[in-house]
N, C-alpha and C positions, 0 to 999 in steps of 0.2 A: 730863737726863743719866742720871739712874737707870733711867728707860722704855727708854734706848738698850740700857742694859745688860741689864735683864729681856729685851728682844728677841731682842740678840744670844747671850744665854745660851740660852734657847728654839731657833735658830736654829742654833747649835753643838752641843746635844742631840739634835736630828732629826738633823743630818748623823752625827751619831757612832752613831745608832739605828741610820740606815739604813745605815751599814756591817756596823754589828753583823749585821743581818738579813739582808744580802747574803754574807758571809763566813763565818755559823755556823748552826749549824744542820745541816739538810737541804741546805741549797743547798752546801756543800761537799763535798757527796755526787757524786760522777763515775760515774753506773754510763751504761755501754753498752746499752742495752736490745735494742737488733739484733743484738748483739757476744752478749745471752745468748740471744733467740730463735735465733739462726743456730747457734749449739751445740747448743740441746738439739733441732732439727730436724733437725740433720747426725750430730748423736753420739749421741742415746737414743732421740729419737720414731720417726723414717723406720729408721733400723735395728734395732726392734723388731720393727716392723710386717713389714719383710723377714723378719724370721727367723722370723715367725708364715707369713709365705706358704711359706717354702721347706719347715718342720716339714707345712705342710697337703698339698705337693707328693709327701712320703715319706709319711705317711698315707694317701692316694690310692692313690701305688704298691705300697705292702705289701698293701692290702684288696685290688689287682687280684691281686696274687699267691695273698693267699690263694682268692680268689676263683674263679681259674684250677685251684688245687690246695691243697683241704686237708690240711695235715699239721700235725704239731704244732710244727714248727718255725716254719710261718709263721702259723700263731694268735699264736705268742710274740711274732712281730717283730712283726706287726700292734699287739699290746697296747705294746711296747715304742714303737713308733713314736706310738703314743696318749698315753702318758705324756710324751713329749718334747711333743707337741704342747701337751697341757693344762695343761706347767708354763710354754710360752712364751707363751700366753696374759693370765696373772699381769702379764707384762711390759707388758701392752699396754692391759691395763682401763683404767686413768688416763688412756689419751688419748681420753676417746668426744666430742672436740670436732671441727668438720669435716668431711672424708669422714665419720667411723665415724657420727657425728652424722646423715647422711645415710641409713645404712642400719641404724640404730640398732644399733650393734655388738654390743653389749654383751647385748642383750637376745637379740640373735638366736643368738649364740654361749651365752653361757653363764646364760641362765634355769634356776635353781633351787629349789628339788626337783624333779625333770623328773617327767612324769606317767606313772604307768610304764601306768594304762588305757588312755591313749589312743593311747600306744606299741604297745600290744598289739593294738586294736582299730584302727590303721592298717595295720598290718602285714597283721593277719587279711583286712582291706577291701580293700585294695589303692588304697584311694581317698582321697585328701589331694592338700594345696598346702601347702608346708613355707616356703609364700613371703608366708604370712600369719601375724598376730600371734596368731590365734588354737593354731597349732601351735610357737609361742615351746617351749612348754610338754612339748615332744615333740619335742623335735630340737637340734641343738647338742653341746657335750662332756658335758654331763650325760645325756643319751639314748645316749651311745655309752660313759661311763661306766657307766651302767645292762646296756646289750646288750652288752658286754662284759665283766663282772665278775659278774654274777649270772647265772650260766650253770652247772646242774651238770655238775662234769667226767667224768661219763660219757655224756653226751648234747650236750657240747657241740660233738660232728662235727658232728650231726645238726642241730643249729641252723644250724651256721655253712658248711651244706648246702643248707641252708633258702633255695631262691629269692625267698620273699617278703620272711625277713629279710635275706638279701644287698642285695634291690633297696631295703628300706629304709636299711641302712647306707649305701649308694651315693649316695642322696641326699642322704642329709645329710651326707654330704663333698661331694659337691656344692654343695649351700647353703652350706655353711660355704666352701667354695673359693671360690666367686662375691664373696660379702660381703669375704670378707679379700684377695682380688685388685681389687675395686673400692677398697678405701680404701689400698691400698699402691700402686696406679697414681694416685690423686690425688692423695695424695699431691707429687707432681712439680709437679702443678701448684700445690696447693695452701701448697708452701713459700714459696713469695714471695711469698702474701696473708699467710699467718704470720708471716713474718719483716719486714713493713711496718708491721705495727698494732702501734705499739711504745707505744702512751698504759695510759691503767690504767683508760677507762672501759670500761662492758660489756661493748662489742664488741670490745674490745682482744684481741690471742693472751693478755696474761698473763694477763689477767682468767678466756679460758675454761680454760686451761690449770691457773692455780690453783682453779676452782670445779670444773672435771670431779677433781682431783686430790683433792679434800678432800670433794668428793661420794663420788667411789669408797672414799673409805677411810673412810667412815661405812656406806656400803653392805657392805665387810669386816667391818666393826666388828658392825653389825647382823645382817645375812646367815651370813656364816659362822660368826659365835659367840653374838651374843646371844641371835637368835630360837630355834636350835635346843636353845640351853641354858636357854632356858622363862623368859628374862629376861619379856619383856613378855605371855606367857601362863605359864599355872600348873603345867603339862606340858612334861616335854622331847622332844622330837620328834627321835629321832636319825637318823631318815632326811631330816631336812630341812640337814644340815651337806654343805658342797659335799664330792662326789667321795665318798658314803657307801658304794658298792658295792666302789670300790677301794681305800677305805680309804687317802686319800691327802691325808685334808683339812688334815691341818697342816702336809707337805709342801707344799700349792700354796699355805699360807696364809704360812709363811715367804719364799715367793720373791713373792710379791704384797708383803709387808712390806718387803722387798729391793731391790723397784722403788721404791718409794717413796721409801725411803731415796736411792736415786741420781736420785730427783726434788730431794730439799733437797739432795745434797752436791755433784751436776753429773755428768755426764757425765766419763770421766776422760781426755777429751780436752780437759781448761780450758785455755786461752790465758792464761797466768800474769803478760799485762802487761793483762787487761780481766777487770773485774767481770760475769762472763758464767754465772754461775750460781748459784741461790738461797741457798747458801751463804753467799757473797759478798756478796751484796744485800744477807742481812738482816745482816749484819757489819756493810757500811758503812752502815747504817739506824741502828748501835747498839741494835737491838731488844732486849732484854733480858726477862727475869725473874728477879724474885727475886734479881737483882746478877749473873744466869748468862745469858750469849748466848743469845736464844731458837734461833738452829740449833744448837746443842749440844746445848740441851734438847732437841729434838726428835728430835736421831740420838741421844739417851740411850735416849727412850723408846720407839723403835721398834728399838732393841739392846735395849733391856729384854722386850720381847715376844717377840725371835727368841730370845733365849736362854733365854726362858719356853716356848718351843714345842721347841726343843732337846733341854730335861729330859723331854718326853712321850715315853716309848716304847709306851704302849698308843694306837693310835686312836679319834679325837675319839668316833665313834660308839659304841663299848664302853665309853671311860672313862665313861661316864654312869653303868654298872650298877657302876663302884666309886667310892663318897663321896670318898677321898681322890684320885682321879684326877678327880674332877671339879670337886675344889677347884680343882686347876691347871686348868682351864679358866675358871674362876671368876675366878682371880687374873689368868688372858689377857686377860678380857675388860673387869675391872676398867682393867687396865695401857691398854689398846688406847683406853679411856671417856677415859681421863684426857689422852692424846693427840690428842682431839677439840679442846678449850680450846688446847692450844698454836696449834693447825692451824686451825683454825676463827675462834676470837677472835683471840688476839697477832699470828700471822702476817699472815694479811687485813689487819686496823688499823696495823701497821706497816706494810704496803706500800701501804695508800691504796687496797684492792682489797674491792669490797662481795660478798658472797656473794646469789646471784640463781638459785641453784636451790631447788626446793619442799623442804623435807625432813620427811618425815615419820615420823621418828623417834621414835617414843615408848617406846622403851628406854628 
């Protein structure tokens, strides 16, 4: 009688276990995962990528104009049309999974410090292919940053006169137009491989969506602030901070931190009855730190940085030559370091998502 008992106790345990297990936890968790791919494909990634094609479309057509006829009015528009372009860009880093993946976006668009010898010495030549990695390094918004901003303003008719650097600017709106028209036309196709691989391993969209996410903003983190601010060398190198010629680096670094931001908070077109963006996830994940929601934490610290870049009004590349201006880069980069552990460790491990790109940070 007692064995019966031990059994049935045993036997009334497991089933009350296996409720427990079935009922809490995780598994009460209801997220849509198609419900969040189909959002940030329709409301932030593919209408990014648009507005990087239509900003390259106006850039094309200003450089014809000036092109056609210089004056000063259309130098202006041409740079104006540059500046729109190089901050929608910002918008787009984060997705180099995919098409851009295809045509290595990222590297082809925006490789930094651009080389300005071999800008010069293409130019001089007449003779390149801007369709190889080796000219990364000489073409993109950093090469049109350079031939546009470091021009003196009494000779700068005479450049932008200049048919061998005309024929160079040309192409590399060209290049840049080709690359950003192939990944915004495959796009189309590519939404509804995206919005299928709804699982969390490698090949999954979240998996590449959160590893190109969290790559690229170590690549900010490293790139735009540390290496130039002589973190991992002994030198600071202030022509190596993005957009150093137009002195626009922490303008494009805020709206790059912006994207971001409406990477964890969704897209603000959320469907208010499905868990359809990472916000929401890590909510119903209960992710936490320290007793604080890790998405709160994270749109802290990434409000903490933009409103760190805010207080700069001297640019990244001069504040070097004053101490006190370069502490606030200092304190940027600190803030940005510390945003890595949120995004990187808690994020990942709470969604069950392994990180699988190389990194080699040694900041």
């Amino acid at each position: 009688m007692q064995v019966k008992r031990i059994i049935l106790f045993v036997l009334l345990s497991a089933i009350a276990l296996s409720c427990s297990d079935d009922n809490g936890g995780n598994s009460k968790i209801d997220i849509d995962k198609k419900a969040l791919l189909v959002n940030y494909a329709d409301n932030l990634i593919i209408p990014s990528f648009e507005n990087l094609y239509q900003n390259t479309i106006s850039l094309n057509n200003s450089f014809l104009e000036l092109k056609n006829e210089y004056s000063e009015q259309n130098f202006n528009k041409f740079r104006q049309a540059f500046f729109v372009l190089q901050d929608s860009w910002q918008f787009c880093s984060a997705y180099g999974f995919g098409p851009a993946e295809e045509v290595v976006l990222r590297q082809a668009l925006n490789t930094f410090p651009t080389d300005t010898l071999r800008i010069k010495s293409n130019i001089e030549s007449g003779s390149y292919s801007l369709v190889t990695s080796a000219n990364f390094k000489a073409k993109g918004i950093p090469a049109l940053d350079y031939l546009l901003f470091n021009v003196n303003l009494d000779t700068k008719e005479s450049v932008f006169t200049d048919s061998k650097t005309l024929q160079y600017i040309e192409d590399i709106i060209l290049d840049m137009k080709t690359n950003i028209e192939y990944v915004r036309n495959e796009w189309v196709n590519y939404r509804e491989v995206f919005i299928s691989k709804t699982g969390n391993d490698a090949g999954s969209s979240l998996s590449l969506m959160i590893n190109e996410f969290v790559k690229d903003y170590e690549i900010a983190k490293r790139a735009k602030v540390g290496f130039p601010l002589g973190v991992s060398l002994s030198d600071v190198l202030p022509f190596h901070f993005e957009a150093p010629y137009s002195l626009n680096s922490s303008g494009l670094l805020i709206s790059n931190l912006q994207s971001y931001r409406s990477i964890i908070a969704g897209p603000i077109e959320n469907d208010l009855t499905k868990t359809d963006n990472l916000y929401e996830y890590l909510s119903e994940l209960s992710a936490t730190r320290n007793d604080a929601l890790l998405a709160d934490l994270i749109l802290s610290e990434l409000d903490e940085s933009i409103d760190l870049l805010n207080k700069m009004d001297i640019p990244f590349r001069k504040s070097l030559e004053i101490p006190s201006e370069k502490e606030k880069i200092e304190a940027l980069y600190k803030n940005m370091q510390e945003s890595v552990v949120l995004l990187k460790t808690d994020m990942v491990s709470a969604m069950g998502i392994l990180i699988n790109y190389q990194d080699n940070d040694g900041d």
